[in-house]
C-alpha positions in Angstrom: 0.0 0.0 0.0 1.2 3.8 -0.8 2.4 6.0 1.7 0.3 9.1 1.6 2.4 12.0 2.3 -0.3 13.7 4.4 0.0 11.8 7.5 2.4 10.8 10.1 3.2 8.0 12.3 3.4 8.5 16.0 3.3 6.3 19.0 -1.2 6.4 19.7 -2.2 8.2 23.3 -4.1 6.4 26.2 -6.8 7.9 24.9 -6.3 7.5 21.1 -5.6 3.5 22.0 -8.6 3.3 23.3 -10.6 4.5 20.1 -8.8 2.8 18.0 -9.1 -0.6 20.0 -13.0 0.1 20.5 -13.7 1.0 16.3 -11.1 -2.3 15.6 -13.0 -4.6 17.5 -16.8 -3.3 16.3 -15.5 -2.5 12.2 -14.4 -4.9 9.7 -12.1 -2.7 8.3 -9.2 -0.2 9.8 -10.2 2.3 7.1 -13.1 3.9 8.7 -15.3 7.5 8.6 -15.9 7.4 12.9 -18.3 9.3 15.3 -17.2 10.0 18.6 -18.1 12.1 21.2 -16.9 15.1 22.7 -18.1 15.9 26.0 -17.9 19.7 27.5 -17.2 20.5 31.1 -20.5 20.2 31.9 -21.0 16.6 31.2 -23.1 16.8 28.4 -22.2 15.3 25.1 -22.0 17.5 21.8 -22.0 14.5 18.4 -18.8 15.3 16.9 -18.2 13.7 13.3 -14.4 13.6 12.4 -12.9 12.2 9.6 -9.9 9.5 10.7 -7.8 7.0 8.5 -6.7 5.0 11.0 -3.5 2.6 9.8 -3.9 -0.1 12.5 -0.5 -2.5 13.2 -0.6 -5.0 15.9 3.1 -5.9 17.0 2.7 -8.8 18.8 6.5 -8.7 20.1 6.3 -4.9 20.7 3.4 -4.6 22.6 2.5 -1.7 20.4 -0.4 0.0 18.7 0.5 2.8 16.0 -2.1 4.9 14.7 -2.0 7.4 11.1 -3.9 10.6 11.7 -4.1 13.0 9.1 -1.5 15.7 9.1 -3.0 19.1 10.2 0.0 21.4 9.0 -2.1 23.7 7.1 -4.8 24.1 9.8 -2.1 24.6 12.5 -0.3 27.4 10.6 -3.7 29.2 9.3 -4.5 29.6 13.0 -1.2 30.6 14.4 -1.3 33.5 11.5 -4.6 34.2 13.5 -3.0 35.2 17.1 -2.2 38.4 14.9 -5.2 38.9 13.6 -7.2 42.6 14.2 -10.6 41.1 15.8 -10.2 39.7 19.8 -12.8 37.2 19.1 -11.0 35.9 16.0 -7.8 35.6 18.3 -9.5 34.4 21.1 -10.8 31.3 18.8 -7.8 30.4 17.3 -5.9 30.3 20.8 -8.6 28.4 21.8 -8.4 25.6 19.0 -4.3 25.4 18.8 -5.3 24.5 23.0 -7.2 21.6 21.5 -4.4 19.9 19.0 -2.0 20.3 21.7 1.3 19.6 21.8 0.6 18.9 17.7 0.7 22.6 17.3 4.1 23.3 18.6 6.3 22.7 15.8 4.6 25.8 13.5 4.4 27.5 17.1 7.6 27.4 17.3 8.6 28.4 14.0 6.5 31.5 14.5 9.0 32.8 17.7 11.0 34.2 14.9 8.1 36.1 12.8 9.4 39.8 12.9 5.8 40.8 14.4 6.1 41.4 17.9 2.5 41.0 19.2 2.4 37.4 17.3 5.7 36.7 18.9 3.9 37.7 22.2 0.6 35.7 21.6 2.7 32.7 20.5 4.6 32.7 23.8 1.6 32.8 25.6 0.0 29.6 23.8 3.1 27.6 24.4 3.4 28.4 27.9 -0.2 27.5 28.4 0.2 24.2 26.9 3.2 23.7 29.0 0.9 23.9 31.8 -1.6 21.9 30.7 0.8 19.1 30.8 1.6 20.0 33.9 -1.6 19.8 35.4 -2.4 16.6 33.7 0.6 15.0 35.6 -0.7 16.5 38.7 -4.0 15.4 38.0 -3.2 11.8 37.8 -0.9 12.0 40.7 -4.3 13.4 42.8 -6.7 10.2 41.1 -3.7 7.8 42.8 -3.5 9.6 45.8 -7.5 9.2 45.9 -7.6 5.9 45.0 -4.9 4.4 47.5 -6.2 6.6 50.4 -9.8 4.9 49.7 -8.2 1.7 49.5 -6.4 1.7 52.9 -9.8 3.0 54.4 -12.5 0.8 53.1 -10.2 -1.9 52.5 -11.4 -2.5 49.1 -10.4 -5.2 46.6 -8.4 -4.5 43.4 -9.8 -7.2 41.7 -13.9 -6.5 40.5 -16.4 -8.8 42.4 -19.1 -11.0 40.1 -20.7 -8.3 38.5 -18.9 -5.6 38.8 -16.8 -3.8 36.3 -14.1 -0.6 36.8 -14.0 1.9 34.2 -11.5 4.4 35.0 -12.0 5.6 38.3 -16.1 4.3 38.3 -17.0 0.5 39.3 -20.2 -0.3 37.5 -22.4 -3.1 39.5 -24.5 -4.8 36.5 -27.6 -7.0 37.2 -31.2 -8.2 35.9 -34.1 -9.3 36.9 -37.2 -10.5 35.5 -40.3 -8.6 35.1 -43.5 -10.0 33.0 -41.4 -11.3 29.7 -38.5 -9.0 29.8 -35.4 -7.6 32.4 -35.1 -4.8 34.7 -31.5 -4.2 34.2 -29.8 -2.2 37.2 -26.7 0.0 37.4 -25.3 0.8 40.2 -22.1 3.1 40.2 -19.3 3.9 42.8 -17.6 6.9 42.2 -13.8 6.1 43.4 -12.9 9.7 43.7 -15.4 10.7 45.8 -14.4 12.6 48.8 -17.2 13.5 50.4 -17.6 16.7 49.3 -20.7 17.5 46.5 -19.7 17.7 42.4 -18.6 15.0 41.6 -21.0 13.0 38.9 -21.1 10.1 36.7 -23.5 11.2 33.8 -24.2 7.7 31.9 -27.0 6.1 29.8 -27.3 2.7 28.4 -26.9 3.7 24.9 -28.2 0.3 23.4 -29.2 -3.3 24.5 -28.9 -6.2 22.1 -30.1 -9.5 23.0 -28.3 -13.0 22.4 -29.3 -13.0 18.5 -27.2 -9.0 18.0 -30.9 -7.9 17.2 -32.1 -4.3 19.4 -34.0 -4.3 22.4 -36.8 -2.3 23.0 -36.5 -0.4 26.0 -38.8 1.5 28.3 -37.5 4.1 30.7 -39.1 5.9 33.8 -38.4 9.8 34.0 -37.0 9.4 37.9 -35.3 6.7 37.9 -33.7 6.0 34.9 -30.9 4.9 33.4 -30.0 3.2 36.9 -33.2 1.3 35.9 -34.9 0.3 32.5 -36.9 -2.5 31.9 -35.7 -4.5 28.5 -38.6 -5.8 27.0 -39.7 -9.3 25.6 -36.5 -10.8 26.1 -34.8 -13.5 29.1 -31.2 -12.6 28.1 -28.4 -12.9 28.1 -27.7 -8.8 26.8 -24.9 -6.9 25.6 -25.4 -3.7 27.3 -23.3 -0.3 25.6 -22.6 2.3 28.2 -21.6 5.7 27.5 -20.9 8.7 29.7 -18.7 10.6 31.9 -16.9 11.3 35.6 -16.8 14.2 36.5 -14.3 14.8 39.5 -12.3 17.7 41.2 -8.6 18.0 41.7 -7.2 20.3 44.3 -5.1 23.0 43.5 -3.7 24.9 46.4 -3.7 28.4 45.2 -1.2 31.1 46.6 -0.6 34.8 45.5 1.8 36.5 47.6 2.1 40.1 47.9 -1.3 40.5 46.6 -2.9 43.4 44.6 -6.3 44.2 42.9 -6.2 42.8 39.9 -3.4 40.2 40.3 -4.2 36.6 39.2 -3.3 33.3 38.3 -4.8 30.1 36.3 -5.9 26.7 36.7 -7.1 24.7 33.5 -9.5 26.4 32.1 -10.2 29.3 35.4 -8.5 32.2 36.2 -8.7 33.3 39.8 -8.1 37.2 39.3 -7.7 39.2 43.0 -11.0 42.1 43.5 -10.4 42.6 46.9 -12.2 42.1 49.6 -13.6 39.0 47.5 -11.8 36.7 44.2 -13.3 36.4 41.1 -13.0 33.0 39.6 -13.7 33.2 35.6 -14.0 30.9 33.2 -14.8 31.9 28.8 -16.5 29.1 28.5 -18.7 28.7 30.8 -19.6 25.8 33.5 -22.8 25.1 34.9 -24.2 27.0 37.4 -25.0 23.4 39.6 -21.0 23.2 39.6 -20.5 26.8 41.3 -21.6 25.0 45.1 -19.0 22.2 44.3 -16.3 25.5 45.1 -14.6 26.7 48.1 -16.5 29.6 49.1 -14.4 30.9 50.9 -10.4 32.1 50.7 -7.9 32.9 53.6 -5.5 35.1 53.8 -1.9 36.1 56.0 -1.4 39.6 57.0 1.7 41.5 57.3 3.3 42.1 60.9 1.6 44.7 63.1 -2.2 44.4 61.8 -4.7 42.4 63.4 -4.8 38.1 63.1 -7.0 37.6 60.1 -10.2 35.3 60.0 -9.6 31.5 59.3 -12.0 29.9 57.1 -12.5 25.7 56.7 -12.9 25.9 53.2 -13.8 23.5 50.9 -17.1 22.0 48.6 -20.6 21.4 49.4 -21.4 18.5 50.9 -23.3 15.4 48.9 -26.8 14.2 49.5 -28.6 11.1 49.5 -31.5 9.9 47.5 -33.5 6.5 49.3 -34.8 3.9 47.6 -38.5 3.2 47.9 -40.4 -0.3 47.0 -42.4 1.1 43.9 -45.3 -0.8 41.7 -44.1 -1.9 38.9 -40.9 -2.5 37.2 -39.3 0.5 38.7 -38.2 1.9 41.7 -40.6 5.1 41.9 -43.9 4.9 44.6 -46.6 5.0 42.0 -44.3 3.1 39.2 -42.6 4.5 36.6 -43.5 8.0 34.9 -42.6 9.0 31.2 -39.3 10.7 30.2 -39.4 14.5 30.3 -37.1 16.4 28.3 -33.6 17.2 29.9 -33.8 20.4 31.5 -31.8 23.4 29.9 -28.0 23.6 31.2 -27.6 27.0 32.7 -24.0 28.5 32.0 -22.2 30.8 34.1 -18.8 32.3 33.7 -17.7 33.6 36.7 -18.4 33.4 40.9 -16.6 35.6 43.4 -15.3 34.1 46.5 -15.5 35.8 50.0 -13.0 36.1 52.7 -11.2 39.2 52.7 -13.6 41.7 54.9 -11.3 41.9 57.7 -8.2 44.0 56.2 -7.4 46.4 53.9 -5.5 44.4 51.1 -1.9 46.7 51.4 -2.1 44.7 54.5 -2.2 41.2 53.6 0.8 39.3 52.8 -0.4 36.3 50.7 -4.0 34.8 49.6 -4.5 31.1 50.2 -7.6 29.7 48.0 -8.2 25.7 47.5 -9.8 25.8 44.3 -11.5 22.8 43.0 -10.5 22.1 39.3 -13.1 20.0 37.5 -12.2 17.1 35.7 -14.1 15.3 32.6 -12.9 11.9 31.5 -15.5 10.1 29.2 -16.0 6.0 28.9 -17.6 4.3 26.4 -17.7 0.6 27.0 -20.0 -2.9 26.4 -21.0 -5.4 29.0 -22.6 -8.6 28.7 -25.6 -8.8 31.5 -26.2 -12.2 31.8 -30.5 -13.0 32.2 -32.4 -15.0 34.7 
């Protein structure tokens, strides 16, 4: 087979692996015109179409996967001319989407340090240093999910290996079971969100996408508006399924935030947030928005050290909200509702925000304080898409 000169070969990311390894084992061919989806901080999912030739070679005695991705020179460098450009929101944009190909986008980044325009040279900088950072944070990040996971492990004492039943995705354990109901199964998904410390936020944001029976053929499905997809009745069938689950986890990391020597207007950045100084409060900003449920998953509150000679300042214990609980009641009918199952409303509208201000500093005039300390809450989305067979009764 030809070489086309348009693409590369590179070493495949966790995450690209996992495509790849999904669309090999579902597709006859390699060669393949995918849908995949792209999920915003909020959790919902936006259907993304995006053209891949993917060049699949299994070496046994490597251990490795390589994957051919079309080359995306010319999109790279159109956009990079772009940081110069004489409209913010045009800039604004095509920072935003050299963030998205990543570290992809440094070779033509770097090539534009030399341009003999200054405010492109300027803009450039900035987009590599925030990439830098983003790596950064990612290794951090992961570092947090381990020191979650092992801290729950020593506490609860639970088992690396899953039970019967029970299935990890990432940092989610998925408890799979079915009952029978009239001629069909009451399937029931329980999840256990590994990351969870206590505090409120954190969601896993999944739906059982499609349910095939023995014979590959599609299950009808009928879902109740409350308690649904942790419970759907699958009907006219006695199993076994294959169940397809798609979602997300949503999760916080903790960034312990320090500005020293503070002043209005001073500020730093976390992801995707910048936490700018307005004394006496902080304003925590974000361009593109996050829900306004997420703003009670954030420390509230900030403290703050003050210089000798003035007055102790106010200690706060900051941190999240706190979770709640939801029972479970005996309903009529397949589901779990008193009454039995109601109909499926529409999903209500996502209200966006993009920025919150955080209390704390009343107590002083800010030529008196000596450093901020804020515990901000980064959010996290890492999306799963998996299948399970549900064995029947």
């Amino acid at each position: 087979m030809a070489r086309d000169p348009q693409r590369v070969q590179r070493q495949a990311s966790p995450e690209e692996r996992n495509i790849i390894v999904y669309w090999h084992l579902r597709l006859p061919r390699c060669d393949i015109r995918s849908a995949h989806r792209v999920w915003e901080p909020d959790g919902n999912p936006r259907e993304s179409v995006i053209e891949y030739s993917y060049m699949l070679r299994a070496w046994a005695a490597l251990g490795e996967i390589f994957l051919c991705v079309p080359q995306d020179d010319g999109e790279i460098d159109r956009l990079v001319r772009q940081l110069s450009n004489d409209s913010a929101i045009t800039r604004n944009d095509a920072e935003s989407r050299l963030g998205e190909f990543g570290n992809r986008a440094l070779p033509a980044l770097q090539r534009a340090l030399s341009d003999p325009d200054l405010e492109l040279r300027t803009r450039v900088k900035s987009v590599i240093d925030t990439l830098a950072r983003l790596d950064r944070e990612r290794d951090y990040d992961q570092k947090q999910k381990e020191r979650i996971l092992e801290q729950r492990a020593r506490i609860l004492g639970e088992q690396k290996k899953d039970e019967p039943g029970t299935l990890l995705k990432g940092s989610v354990r998925f408890a799979f079971s079915a009952s029978r109901f009239q001629g069909g199964l009451v399937v029931n998904t329980r999840t256990t969100d590994l990351l969870s410390e206590g505090e409120a936020g954190n969601v896993v944001d999944f739906d059982l996408s499609s349910v095939l029976d023995d014979q590959g053929k599609e299950v009808a499905l009928e879902r109740c508006g409350r308690c649904s997809p942790k419970i759907i009745l699958a009907k006219d069938t006695r199993g076994p399924l294959r169940v397809r689950v798609r979602g997300s986890h949503r999760w916080f990391s903790r960034y312990d935030v320090t500005l020293k020597n503070p002043k209005d207007g001073d500020q730093t950045t976390v992801g995707n947030f910048t936490i700018r100084v307005d004394w006496p409060t902080l304003i925590v900003q974000s361009k593109q928005g996050f829900p306004k449920e997420m703003t009670g998953a954030f420390s509230q509150h900030f403290n703050y050290d003050v210089n000798p000679g003035s007055l102790p300042a106010p200690r706060y214990l900051v941190g999240g909200g706190s979770g709640s609980h939801s029972g479970f009641f005996p309903g009529q009918g397949w589901c779990a509702c008193r009454g039995g199952p109601v109909p499926p409303a529409p999903a209500p509208k996502v209200e966006l925000v993009n920025e919150f201000r955080v209390a704390g500093g009343e107590g002083h005039r800010l030529d008196e304080v000596k450093s901020i300390e804020y515990l901000f809450r980064k959010p996290v989305v890492e999306p799963f898409d998996f299948v399970v067979d549900v064995p029947g009764q």
